[in-house]
C-alpha positions as CSV (number, residue, x, y, z in Angstrom):
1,X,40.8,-38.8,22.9
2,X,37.3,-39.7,23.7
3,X,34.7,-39.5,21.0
4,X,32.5,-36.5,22.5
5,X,35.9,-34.6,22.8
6,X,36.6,-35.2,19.0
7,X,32.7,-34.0,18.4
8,X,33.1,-30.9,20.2
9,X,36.6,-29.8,18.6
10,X,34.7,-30.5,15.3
11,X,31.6,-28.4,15.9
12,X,33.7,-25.4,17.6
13,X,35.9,-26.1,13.8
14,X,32.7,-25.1,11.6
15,X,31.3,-22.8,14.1
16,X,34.0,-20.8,13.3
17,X,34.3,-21.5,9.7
18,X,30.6,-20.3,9.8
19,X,32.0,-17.2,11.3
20,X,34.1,-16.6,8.6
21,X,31.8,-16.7,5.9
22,X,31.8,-20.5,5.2
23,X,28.6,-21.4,3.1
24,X,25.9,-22.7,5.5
25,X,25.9,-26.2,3.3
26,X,29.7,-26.7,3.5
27,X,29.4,-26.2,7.1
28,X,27.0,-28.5,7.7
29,X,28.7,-31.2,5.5
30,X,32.0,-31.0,6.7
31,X,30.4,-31.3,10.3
32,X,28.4,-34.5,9.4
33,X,31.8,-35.8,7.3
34,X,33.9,-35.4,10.5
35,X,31.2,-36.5,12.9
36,X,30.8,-39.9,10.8
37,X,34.2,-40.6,10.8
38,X,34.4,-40.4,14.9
39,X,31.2,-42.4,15.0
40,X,32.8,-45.4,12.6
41,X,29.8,-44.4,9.9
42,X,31.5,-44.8,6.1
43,X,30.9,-42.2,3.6
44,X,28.9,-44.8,1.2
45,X,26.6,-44.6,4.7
46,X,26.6,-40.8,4.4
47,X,26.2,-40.8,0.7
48,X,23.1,-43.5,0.7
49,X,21.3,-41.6,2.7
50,X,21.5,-38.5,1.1
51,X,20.1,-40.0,-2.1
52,X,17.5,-41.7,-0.3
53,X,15.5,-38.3,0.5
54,X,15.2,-37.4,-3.1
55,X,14.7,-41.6,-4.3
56,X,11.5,-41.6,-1.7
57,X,11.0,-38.0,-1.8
58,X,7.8,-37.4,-4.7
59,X,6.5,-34.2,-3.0
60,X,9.8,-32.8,-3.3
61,X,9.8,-32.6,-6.6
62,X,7.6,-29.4,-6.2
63,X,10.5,-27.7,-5.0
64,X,12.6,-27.2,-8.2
65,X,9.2,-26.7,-10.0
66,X,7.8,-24.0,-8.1
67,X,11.4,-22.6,-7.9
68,X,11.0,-22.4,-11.8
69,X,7.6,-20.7,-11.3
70,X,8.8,-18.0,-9.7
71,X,11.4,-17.2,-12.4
72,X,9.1,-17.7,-15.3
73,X,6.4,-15.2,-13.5
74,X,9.4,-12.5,-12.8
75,X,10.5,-12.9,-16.4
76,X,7.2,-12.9,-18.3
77,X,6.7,-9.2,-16.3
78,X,3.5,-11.2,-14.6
79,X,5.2,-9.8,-11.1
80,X,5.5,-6.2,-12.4
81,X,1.8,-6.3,-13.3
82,X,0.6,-7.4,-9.6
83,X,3.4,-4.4,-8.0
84,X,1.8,-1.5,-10.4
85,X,-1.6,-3.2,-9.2
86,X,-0.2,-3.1,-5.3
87,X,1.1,0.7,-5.9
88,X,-2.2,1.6,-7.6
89,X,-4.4,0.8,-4.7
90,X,-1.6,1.8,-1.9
91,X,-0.2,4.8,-3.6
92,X,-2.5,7.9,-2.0
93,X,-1.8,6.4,1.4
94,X,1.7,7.2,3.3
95,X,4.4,5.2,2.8
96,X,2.2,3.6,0.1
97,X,5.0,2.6,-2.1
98,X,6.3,0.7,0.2
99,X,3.3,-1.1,1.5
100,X,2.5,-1.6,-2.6
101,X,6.5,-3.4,-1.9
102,X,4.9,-5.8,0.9
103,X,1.8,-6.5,-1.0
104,X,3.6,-7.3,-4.1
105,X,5.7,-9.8,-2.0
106,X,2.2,-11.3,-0.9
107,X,1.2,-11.6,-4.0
108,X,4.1,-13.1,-6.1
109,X,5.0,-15.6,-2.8
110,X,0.9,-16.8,-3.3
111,X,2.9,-18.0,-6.7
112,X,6.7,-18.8,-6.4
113,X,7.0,-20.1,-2.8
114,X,9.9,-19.0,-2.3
115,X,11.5,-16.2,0.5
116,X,14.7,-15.3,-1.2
117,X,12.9,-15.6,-4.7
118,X,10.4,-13.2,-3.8
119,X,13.4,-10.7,-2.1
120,X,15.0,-10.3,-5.1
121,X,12.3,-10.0,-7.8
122,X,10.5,-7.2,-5.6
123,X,13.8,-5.9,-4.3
124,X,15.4,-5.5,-7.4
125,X,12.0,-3.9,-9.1
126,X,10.5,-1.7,-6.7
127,X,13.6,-0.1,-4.5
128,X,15.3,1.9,-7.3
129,X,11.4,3.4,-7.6
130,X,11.1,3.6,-3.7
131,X,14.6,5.8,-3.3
132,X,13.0,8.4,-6.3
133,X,9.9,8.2,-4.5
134,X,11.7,10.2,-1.2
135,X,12.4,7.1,1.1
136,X,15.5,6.1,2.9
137,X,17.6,3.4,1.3
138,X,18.3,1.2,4.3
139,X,14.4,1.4,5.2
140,X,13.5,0.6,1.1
141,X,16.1,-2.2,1.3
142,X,14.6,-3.8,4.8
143,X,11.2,-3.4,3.6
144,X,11.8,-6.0,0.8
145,X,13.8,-8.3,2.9
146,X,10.9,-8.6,5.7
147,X,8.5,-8.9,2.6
148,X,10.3,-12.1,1.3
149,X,9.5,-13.5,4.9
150,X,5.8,-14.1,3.4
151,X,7.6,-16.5,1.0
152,X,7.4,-19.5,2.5
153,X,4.4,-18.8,4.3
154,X,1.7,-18.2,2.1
155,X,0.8,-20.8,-0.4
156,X,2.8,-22.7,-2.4
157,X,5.7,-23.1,0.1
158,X,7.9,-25.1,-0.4
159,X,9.1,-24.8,3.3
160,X,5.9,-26.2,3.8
161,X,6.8,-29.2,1.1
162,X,9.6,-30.3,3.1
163,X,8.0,-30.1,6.6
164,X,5.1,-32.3,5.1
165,X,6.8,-34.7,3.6
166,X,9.1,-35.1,6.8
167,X,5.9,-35.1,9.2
168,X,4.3,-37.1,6.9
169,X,1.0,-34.0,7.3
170,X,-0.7,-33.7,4.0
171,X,1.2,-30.8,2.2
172,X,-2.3,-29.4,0.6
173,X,-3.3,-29.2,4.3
174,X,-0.4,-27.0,5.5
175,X,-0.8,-25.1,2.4
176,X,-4.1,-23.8,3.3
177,X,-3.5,-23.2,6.9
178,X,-0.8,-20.9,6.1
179,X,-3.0,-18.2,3.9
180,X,-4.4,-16.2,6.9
181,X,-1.2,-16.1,9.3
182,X,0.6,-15.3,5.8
183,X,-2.0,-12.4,5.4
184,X,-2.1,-11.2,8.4
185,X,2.4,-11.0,8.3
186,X,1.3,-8.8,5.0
187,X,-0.7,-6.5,7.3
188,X,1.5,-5.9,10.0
189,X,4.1,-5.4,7.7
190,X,2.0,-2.6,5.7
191,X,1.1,-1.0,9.5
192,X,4.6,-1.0,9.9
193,X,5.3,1.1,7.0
194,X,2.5,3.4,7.7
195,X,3.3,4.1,11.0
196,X,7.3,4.8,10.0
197,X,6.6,6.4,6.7
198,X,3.7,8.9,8.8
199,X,6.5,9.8,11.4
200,X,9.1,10.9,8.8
201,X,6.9,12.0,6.0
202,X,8.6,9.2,3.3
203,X,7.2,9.0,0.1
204,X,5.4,10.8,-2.1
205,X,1.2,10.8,-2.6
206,X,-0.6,9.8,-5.6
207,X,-4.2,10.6,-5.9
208,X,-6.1,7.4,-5.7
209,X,-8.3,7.0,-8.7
210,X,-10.1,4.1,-9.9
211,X,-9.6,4.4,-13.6
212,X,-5.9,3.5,-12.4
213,X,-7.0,0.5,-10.2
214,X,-8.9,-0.8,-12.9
215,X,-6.2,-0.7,-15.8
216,X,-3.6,-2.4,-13.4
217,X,-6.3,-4.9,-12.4
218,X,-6.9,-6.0,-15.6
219,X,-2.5,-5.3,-16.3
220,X,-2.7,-8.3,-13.2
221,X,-5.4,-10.6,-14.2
222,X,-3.2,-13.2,-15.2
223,X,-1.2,-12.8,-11.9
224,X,-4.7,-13.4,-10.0
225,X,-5.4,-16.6,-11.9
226,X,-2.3,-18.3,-11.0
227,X,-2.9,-17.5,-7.8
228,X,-6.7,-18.4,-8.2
229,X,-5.6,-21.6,-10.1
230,X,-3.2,-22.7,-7.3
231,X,-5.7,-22.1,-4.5
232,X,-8.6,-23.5,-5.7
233,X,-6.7,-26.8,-7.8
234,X,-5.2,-27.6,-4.2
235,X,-8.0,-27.0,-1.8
236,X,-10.4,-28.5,-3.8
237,X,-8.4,-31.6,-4.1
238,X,-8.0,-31.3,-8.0
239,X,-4.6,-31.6,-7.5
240,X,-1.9,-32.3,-5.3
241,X,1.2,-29.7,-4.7
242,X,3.8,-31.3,-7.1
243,X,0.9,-31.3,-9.7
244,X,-0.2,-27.7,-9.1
245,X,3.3,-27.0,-9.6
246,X,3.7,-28.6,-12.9
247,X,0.4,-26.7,-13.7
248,X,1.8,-23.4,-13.1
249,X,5.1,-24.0,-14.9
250,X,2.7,-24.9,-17.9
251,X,0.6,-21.9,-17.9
252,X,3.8,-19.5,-16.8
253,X,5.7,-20.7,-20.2
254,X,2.1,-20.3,-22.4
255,X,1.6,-17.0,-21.3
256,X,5.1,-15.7,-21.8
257,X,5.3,-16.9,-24.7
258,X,2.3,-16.4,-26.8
259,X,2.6,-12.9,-24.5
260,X,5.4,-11.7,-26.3
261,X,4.3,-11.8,-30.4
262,X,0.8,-10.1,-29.1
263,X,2.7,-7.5,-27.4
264,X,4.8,-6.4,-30.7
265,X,2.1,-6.6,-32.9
266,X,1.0,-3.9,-30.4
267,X,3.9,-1.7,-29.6
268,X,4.1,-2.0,-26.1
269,X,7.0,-2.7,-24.2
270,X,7.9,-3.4,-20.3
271,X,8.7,0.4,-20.6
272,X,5.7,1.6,-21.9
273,X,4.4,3.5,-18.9
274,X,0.9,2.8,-17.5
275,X,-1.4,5.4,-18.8
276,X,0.2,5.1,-21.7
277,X,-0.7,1.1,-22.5
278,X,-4.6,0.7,-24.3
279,X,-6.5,-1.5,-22.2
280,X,-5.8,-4.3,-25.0
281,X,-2.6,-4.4,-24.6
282,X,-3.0,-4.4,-20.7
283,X,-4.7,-8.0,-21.0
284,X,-1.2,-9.4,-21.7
285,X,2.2,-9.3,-20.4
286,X,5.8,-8.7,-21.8
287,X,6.3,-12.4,-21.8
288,X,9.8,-13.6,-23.8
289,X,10.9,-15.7,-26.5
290,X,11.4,-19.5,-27.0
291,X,15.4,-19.1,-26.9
292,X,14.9,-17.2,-23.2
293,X,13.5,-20.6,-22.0
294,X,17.4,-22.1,-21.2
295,X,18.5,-19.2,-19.1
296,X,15.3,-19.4,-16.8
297,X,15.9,-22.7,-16.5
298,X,19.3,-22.4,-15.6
299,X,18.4,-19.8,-12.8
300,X,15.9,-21.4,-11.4
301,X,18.4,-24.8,-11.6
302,X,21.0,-22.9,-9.8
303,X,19.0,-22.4,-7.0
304,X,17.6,-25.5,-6.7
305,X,21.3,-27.0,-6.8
306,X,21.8,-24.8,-3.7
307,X,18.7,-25.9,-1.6
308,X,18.8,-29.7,-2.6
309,X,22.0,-31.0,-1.3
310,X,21.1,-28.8,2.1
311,X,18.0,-30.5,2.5
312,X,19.6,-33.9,2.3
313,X,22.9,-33.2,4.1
314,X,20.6,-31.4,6.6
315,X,18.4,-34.7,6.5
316,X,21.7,-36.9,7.5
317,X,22.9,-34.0,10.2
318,X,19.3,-34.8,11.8
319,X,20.3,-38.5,12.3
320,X,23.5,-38.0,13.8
321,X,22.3,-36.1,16.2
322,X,19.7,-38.6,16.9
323,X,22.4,-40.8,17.4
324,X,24.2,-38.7,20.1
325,X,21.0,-38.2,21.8
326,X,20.5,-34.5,20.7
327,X,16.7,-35.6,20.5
328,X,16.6,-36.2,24.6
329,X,18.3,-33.9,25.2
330,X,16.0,-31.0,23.7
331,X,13.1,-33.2,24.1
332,X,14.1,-33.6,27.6
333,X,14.6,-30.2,28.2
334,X,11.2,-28.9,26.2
335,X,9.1,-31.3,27.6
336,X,10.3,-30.7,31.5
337,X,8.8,-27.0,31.2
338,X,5.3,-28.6,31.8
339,X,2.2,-28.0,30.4
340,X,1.0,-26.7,26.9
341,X,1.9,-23.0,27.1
342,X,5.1,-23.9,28.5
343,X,6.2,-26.2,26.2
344,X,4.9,-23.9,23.1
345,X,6.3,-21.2,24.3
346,X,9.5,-23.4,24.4
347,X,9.4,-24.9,21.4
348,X,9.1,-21.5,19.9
349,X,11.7,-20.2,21.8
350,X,14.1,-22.7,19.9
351,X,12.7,-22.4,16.6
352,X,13.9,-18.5,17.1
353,X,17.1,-18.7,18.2
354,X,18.1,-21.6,15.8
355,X,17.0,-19.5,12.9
356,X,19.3,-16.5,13.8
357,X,22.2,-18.8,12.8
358,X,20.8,-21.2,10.4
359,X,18.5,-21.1,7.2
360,X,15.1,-22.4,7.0
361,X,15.6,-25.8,5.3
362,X,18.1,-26.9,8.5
363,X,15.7,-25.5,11.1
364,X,12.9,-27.6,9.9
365,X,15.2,-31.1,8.8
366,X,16.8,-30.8,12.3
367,X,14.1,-29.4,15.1
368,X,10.7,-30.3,13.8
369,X,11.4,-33.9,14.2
370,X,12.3,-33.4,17.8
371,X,9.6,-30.4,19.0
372,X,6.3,-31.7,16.5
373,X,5.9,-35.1,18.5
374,X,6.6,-32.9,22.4
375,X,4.4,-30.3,20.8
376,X,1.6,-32.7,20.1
377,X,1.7,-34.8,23.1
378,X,0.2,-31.6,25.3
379,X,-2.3,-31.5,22.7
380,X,-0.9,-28.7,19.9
381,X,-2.5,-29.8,16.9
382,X,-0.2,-31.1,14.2
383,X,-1.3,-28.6,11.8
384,X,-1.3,-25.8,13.8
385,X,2.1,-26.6,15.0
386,X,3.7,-27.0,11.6
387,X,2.1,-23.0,11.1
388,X,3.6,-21.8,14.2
389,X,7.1,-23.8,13.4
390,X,7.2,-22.2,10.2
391,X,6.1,-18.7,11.3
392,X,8.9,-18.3,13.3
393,X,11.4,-19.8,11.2
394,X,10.4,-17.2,8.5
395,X,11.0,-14.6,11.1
396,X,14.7,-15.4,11.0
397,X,14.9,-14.2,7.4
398,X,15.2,-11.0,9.2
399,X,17.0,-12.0,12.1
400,X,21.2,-11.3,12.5
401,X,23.4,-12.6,12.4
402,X,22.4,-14.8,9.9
403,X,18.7,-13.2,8.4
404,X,19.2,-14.6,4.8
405,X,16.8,-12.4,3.2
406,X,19.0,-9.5,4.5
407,X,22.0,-10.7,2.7
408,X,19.7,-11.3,-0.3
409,X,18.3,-7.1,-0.1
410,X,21.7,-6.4,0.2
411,X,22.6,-8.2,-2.8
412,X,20.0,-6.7,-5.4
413,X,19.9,-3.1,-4.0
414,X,23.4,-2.4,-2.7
415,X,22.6,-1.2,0.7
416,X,25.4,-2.9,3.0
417,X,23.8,-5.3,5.2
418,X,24.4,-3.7,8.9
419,X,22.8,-0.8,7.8
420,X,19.2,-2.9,7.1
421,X,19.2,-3.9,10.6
422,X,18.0,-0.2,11.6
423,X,15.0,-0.6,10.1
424,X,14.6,-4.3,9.8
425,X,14.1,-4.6,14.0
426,X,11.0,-2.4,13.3
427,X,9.4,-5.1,11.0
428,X,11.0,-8.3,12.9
429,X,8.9,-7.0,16.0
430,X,5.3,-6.4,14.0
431,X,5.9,-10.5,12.6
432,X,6.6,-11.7,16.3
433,X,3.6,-10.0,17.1
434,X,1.4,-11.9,15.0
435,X,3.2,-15.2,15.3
436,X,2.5,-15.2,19.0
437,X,-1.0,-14.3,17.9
438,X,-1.2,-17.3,15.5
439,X,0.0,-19.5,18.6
440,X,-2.7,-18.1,20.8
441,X,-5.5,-18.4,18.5
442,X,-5.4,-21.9,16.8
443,X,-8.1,-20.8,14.6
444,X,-5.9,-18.9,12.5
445,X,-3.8,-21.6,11.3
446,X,-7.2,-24.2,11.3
447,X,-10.3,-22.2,10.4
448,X,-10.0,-22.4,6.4
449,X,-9.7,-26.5,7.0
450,X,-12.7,-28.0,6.3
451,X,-12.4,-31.1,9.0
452,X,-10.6,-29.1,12.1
């Protein structure tokens, strides 16, 4: 039997494991094991390789520790502070709750970098509130899987890690070209909610008073400085993404922990509503003990023993395919639409239908390698690329049949995940919106770069 007969039976095997609710990494493994074997590659080929992207990989290493970040901010209550903040300034507005849900995703992704990260710690927090507060389940449950798509979009990313580090595009770069499309996914996303909430009257008013934005401004202030910290240590060049990750671990475990004492000494508790707390004990969070330490670590471990070996099974995938010509083929195809637009518009095409069937990490290890270089020969900038590549593969968070972050709402608030997709369409369409926009109008990825 000929070896592209063998290849095929093979990939119709996992396509159909995938089917069946084969994990995304086991699929991908077992396609790369078979495919070597046919190809006369050994396992000690497959296996070198593997270990090769971490042994050469530094900026990866602010994967795991931004992964980490995320978990000690949830933990410490840090993300709780920035959601009363969001609801506080959002709250007299329709549907205001739930655009509070959206900009508390903004905000704790501008610390963790992580979509399914920032899914579950807003999901599991704020849609128990937004199902009291008068809304509709399957819309509360949609609304925080669409808001984890600003996780790997607005800096830290660590989406953005990998693509840098496989581009060889410096990661501080793509960082700051992703804050205004990330902002302006925030925006469409609130819209969104205004315009649904309006039409069926979800949610119920508060009245908007500044005494209350103040207290949960100064509840968030230490929210703000991470983000502040992060920002400014990476776009002023202080230091790079794996050491701004380090930095935020560091300040995540100080404030937790010397958060926790002050907050006894003061009575106050995570359930201590907000107009009961002084403004003292407002300037700290809940925080946690020294002996809590292990257990965030472990979770934030866990994860990051779930993304690493897809990265660097995805990473070997990519160069069998080269091998059988996969990268002709697309390239062949993409760059035979013509000019710039066409190609783009191409390019984008792929990156959208590969992320309703595959996860993020994949997408980017297998396409950008093939599209970046087509993309800049008709003159896409690389940067500007990487924003639109990334855009869209956030947009399959949302996207069945595979829309990870749907599985993830699923998981926290219990909603089955066919009904999300109702409501989930409504957002999918406001993000494609502005991720053609962001591939119309460079500036939007470029202007905050201070040599573009």
């Amino acid at each position: 039997m000929a070896d592209s007969t063998w290849i095929t039976l093979i990939s119709l095997a996992v396509t159909a494991l995938f089917m069946l609710g084969t994990p995304v990494l086991l699929v991908i493994f077992y396609w790369v094991v078979g495919c070597s074997f046919v190809m006369g590659l050994t396992l000690d080929n497959t296996g070198a390789e593997m270990l090769n992207v971490f042994k050469d990989g530094f900026a990866l290493l602010a994967m795991p520790l931004f992964i980490l970040t995320g978990d000690l901010i949830n933990k410490s209550g840090i993300a709780k502070r920035l959601s009363d903040f969001a609801y506080s300034c959002l709250g007299w507005l329709r549907g205001g709750l739930a655009m509070a849900a959206i900009g508390a995703c903004g905000l704790f992704a501008a610390i963790s970098g992580s979509n399914s990260a920032t899914t579950a710690t807003i999901g599991s927090m704020l849609h128990p509130e937004m199902v009291k507060g008068g809304y509709d389940e399957r819309f509360s449950a949609a609304t925080a899987a669409a808001g984890g798509t600003v996780g790997i979009i607005i800096p830290p990313s660590i989406i953005f890690i990998v693509y840098g580090f496989l581009m060889n595009l410096p990661i501080s770069e793509l960082f700051i070209a992703g804050i205004i499309p990330g902002s302006l996914m925030v925006l469409a996303m609130m819209a969104t909610c205004f315009v649904v909430c309006s039409i069926n009257g979800w949610g119920f008013l508060i009245a908007l008073s500044f005494k209350r934005v103040l207290k949960t401004a100064i509840g968030a202030w230490l929210g703000f400085f991470a983000i502040g910290l992060v920002l400014w240590g990476i776009y002023t060049g202080k230091f790079s993404p794996t050491e701004a990750a380090g930095v935020t671990v560091g300040f995540g475990i100080i404030v937790a922990l010397t958060s926790y004492p002050l907050n006894k000494l003061m009575g106050t508790s995570a359930d201590t509503p907000i107009k009961d707390r002084s403004i003292t004990s407002m300037f700290v969070v809940e925080g946690f003990t020294l002996k809590e330490i292990p257990s965030v670590v472990v979770r934030s471990a866990q994860i990051t023993g779930i993304l690493a070996p897809l990265i660097a099974v995805s990473v070997v995938m990519q160069q069998i395919l080269s091998l059988l010509g996969a990268q002709e083929v697309i390239g062949g195809f993409v760059t035979g639409m013509g000019g710039y637009y066409p190609v783009l518009f191409t390019a984008m095409g792929i990156v959208f239908v590969a992320g309703m069937i595959l996860e993020s990490l994949p997408v980017t290890i297998i396409l950008a390698p093939i599209l970046a270089p087509i993309a800049a020969s008709v003159g896409v900038d690389p940067v500007h690329f990487s924003v639109i590549f990334l855009v869209g593969a956030s947009i399959g968070f949302i996207t069945p049949p595979y829309g990870l972050n749907l599985y993830v709402a699923s998981g926290v608030t219990g909603v089955p995940y066919f009904r999300l997709l109702r409501y989930s369409t409504m957002y999918l369409a406001a993000l494609i919106t502005v991720w053609i926009a962001v591939a119309l109008i460079p500036d939007l990825a470029l202007f905050l770069l201070p040599d573009r």
